[in-house]
C-alpha positions as CSV (number, residue, x, y, z in Angstrom):
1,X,0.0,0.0,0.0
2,X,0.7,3.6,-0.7
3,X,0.9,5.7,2.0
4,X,1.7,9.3,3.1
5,X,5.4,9.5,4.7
6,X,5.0,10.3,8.8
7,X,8.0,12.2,8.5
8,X,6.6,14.8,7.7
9,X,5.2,16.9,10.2
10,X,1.5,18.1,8.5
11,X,1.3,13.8,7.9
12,X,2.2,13.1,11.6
13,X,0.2,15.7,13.4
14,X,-2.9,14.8,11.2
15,X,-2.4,11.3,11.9
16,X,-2.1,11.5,15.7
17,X,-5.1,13.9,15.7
18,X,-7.3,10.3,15.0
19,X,-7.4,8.6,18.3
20,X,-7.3,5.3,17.7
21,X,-4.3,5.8,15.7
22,X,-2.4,7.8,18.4
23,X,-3.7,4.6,21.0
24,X,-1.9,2.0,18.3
25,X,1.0,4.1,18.1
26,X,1.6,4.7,21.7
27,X,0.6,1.8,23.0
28,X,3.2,0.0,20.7
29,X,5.8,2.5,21.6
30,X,5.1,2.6,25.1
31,X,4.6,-1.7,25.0
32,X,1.3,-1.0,26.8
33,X,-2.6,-1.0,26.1
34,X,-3.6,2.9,25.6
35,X,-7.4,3.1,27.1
36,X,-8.2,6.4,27.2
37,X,-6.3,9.6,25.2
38,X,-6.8,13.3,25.9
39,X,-4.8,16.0,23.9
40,X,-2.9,18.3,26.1
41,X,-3.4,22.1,25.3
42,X,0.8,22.3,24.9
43,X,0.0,20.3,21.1
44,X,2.0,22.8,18.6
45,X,4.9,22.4,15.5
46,X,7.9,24.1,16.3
47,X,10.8,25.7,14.7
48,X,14.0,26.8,16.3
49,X,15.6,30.3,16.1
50,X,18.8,28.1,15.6
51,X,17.2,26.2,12.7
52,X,16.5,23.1,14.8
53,X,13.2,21.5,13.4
54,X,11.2,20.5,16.6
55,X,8.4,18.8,16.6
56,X,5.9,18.2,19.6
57,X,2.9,16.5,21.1
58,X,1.2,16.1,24.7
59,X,-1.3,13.4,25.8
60,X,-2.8,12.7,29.4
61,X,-3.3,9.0,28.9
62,X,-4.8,5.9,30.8
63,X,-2.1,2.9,30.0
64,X,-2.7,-0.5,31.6
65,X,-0.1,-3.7,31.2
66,X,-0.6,-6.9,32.7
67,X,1.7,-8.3,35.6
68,X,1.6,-11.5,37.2
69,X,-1.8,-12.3,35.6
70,X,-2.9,-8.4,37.2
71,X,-4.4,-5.5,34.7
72,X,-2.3,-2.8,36.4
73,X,-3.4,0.8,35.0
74,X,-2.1,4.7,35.0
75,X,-2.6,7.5,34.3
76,X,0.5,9.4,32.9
77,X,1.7,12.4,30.8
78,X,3.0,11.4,27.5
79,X,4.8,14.2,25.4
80,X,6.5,12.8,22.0
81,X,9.3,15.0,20.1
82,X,10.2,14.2,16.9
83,X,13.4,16.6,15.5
84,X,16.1,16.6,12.6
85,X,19.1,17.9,13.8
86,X,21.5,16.6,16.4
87,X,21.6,19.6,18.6
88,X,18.8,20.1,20.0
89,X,19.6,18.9,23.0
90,X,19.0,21.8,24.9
91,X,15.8,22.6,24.2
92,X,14.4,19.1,24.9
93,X,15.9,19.7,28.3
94,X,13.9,23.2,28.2
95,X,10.8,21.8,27.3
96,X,11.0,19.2,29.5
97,X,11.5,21.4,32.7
98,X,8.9,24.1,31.7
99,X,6.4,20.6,31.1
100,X,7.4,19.4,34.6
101,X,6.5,23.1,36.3
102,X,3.3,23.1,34.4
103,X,2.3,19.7,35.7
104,X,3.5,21.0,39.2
105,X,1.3,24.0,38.9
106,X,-1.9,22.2,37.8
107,X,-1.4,19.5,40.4
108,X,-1.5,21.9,43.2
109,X,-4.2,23.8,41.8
110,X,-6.3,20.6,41.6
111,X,-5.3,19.1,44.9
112,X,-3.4,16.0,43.1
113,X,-0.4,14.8,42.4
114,X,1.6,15.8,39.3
115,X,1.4,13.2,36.5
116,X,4.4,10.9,35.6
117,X,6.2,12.1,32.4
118,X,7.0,9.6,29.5
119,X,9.1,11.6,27.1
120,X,9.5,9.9,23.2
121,X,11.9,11.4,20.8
122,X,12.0,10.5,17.3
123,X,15.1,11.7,16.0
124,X,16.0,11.7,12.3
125,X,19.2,11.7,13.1
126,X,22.3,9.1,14.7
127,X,23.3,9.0,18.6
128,X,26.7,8.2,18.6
129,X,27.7,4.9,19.1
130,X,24.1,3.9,19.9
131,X,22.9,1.2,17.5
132,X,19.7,0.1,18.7
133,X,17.1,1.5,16.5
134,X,14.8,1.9,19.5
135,X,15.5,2.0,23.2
136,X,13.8,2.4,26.4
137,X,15.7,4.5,29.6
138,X,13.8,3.8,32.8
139,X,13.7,4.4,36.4
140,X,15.1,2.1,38.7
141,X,15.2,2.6,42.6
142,X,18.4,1.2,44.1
143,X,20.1,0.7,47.4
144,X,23.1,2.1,49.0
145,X,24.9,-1.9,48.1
146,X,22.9,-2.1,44.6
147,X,20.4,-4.1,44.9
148,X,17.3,-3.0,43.4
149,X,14.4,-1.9,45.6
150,X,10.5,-3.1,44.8
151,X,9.0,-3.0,48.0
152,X,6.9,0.4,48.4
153,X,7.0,1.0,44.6
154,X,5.2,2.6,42.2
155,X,5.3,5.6,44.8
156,X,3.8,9.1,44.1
157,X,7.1,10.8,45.0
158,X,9.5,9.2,42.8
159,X,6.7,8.8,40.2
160,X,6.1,12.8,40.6
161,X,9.7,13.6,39.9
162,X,11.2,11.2,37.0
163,X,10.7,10.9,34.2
164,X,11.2,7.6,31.5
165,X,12.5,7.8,27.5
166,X,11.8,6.1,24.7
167,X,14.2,6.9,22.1
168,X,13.8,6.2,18.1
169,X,16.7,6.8,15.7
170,X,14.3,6.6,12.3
171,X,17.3,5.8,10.1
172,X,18.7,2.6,11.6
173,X,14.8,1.2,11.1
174,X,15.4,0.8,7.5
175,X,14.7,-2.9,6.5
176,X,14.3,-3.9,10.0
177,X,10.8,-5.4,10.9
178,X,11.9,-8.0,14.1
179,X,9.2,-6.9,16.4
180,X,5.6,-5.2,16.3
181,X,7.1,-1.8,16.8
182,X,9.3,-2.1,14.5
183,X,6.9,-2.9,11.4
184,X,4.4,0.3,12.9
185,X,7.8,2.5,13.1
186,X,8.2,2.1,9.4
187,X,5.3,4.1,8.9
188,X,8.5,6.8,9.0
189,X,11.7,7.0,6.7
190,X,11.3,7.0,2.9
191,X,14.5,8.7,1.5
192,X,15.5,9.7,-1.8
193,X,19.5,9.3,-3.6
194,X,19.6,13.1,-2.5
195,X,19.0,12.3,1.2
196,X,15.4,14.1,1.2
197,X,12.0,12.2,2.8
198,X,9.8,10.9,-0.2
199,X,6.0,12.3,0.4
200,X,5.1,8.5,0.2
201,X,6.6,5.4,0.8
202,X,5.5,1.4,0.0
203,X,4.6,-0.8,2.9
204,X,2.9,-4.2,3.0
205,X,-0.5,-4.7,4.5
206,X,-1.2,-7.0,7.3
207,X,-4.6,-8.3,7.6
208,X,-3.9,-10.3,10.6
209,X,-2.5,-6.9,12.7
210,X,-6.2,-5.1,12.2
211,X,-4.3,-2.0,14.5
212,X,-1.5,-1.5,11.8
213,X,-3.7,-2.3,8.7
214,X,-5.9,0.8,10.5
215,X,-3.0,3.0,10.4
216,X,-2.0,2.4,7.0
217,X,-5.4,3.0,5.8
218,X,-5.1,6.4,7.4
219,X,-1.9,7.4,6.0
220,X,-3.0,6.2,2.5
221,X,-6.4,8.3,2.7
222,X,-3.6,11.2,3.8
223,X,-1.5,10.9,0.8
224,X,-4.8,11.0,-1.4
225,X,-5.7,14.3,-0.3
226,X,-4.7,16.8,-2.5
227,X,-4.4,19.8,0.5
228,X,-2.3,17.1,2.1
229,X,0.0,16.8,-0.8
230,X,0.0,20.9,-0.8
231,X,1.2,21.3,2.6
232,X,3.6,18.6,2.3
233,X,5.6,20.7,-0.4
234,X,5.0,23.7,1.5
235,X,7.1,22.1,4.3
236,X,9.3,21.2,1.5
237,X,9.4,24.4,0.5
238,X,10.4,25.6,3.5
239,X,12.8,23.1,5.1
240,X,14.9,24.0,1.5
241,X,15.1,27.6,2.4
242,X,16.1,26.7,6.0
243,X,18.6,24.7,4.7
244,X,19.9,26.6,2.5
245,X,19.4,29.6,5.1
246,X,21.7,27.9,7.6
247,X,24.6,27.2,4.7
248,X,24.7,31.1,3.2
249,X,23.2,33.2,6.1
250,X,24.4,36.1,5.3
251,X,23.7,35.8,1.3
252,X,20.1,34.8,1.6
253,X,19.5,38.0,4.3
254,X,19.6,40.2,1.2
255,X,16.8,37.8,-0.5
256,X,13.8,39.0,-0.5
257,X,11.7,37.2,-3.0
258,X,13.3,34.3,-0.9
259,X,12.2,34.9,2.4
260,X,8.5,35.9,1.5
261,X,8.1,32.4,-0.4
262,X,9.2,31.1,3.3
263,X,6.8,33.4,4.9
264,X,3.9,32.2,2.5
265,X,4.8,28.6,2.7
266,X,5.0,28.4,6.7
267,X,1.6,30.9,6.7
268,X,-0.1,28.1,4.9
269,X,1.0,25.2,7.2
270,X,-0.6,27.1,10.1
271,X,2.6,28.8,11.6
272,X,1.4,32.0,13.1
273,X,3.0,35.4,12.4
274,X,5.2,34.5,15.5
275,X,6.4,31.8,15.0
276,X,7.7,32.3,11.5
277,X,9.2,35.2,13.3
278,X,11.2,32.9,15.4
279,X,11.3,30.3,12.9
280,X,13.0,32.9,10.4
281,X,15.1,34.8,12.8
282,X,13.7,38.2,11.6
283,X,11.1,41.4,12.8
284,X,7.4,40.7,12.9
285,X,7.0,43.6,11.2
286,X,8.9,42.1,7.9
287,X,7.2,39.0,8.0
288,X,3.5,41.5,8.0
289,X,4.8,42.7,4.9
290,X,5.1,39.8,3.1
291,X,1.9,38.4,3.6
């Protein structure tokens, strides 16, 4: 099947915005059962004054697992990050703090307890001398001699303050299909001999998997939509003048006719006026005048 490349950001967001989609997704990310989804007012595209292309998502979710024969269930914070460049570093670690105060804040406010964070990054780029294509970085309580502490656990405290990771490094995916996740994490990749994600991609159907044959279907109705296809070389359109931005700063600051197709092209993927501001490293006032 045929299907729009979730690489792209307007393909990703679209296709998250669909619950049961974000549940299959999640759930096979996070290895649990997602049972109930709510979209966090934080959900927004993102783009970086130092050209990093950030991408983000919150959920409040209800995830349940089984253990020892149990249905254990909870209710945690879930924010996913999907980025292109291999410094952005600190601004996850900015996000992630200003996330932790907010959950602070609304905790006290509602007399509860702040929710436990599950961050997910899906990185288009390599960790060094990380090979795993997906890995998971959890807490673990341990005593003063090492040995690892259960009794007393989960506890609100600890759960309150720490945060897990699920990392995905989309490249070293390619041709790899081992596992469950690994067949739904193909719905990402699709490069060309220049380097550049493909605005669709080939994937085999699996009637069996009903979840995954779902998602498919989604992204193949996406790539059918001709506003779809529109924004998808907008984003084009403006990830080339970003690039090219980054390699000849100064050069392309003296392009006009430039800069307003960048203005135009992020206007019409939603961006307001400031965050192409931001996204552009220029005045408000200049982007107003292109518009």
């Amino acid at each position: 099947m045929e299907i729009a490349n979730s690489m792209y950001d307007v393909v990703f967001k679209h296709l998250m915005s669909d619950s049961r989609a974000a549940k299959v997704i999640l759930g096979a990310l996070l290895n649990c059962t997602v049972e109930e989804l709510s979209y966090d007012r934080n959900e927004y595209t993102s783009l970086s004054r130092d050209d990093v292309h950030l991408f983000r998502l919150d959920f409040d979710a209800t995830i349940s697992k089984v253990i020892d024969g149990k249905t254990v269930r909870q209710v945690v914070h879930v924010e996913l990050q999907k980025a292109y460049e291999p410094h952005e570093i600190a601004r996850f670690t900015s996000y992630l703090g200003s996330l932790m105060r907010d959950n602070g804040k609304k905790a006290m406010q509602e007399g509860t307890h702040p929710l436990h964070i599950i961050s997910i990054y899906i990185l288009g780029h390599n960790l060094k001398d990380i090979d795993e294509p997906v890995f998971y970085v959890n807490r673990t309580c341990v005593a003063q001699d090492g040995t690892v502490i259960q009794k007393g656990l989960p506890n609100v405290f600890i759960e309150s303050l720490s945060v897990d990771m699920v990392v995905v490094q989309v490249s070293k995916l390619q041709g790899r299909a081992r596992t469950h996740l690994e067949k739904m994490l193909k719905i990402f990749g699709g490069r060309n001999i220049d380097g550049k994600y493909t605005h669709s991609i080939y994937l085999d159907e699996d009637r069996d998997d009903t979840d995954y044959s779902y998602v498919l279907g989604q992204l193949n109705k996406l790539l059918a939509n001709d506003e779809m296809r529109r924004k998808m070389d907008l984003e084009d359109e403006a990830n080339i003048y970003m690039s090219t931005m980054e390699n000849n700063a100064k050069e392309l600051e003296k392009t006009k006719s430039q800069l307003s197709s960048a203005v135009k092209a992020l206007l019409a993927t939603g961006q307001s006026e400031e965050q192409i501001a931001i996204i552009l490293n220029t005045d408000i006032e200049k982007i107003r005048e292109m518009k």
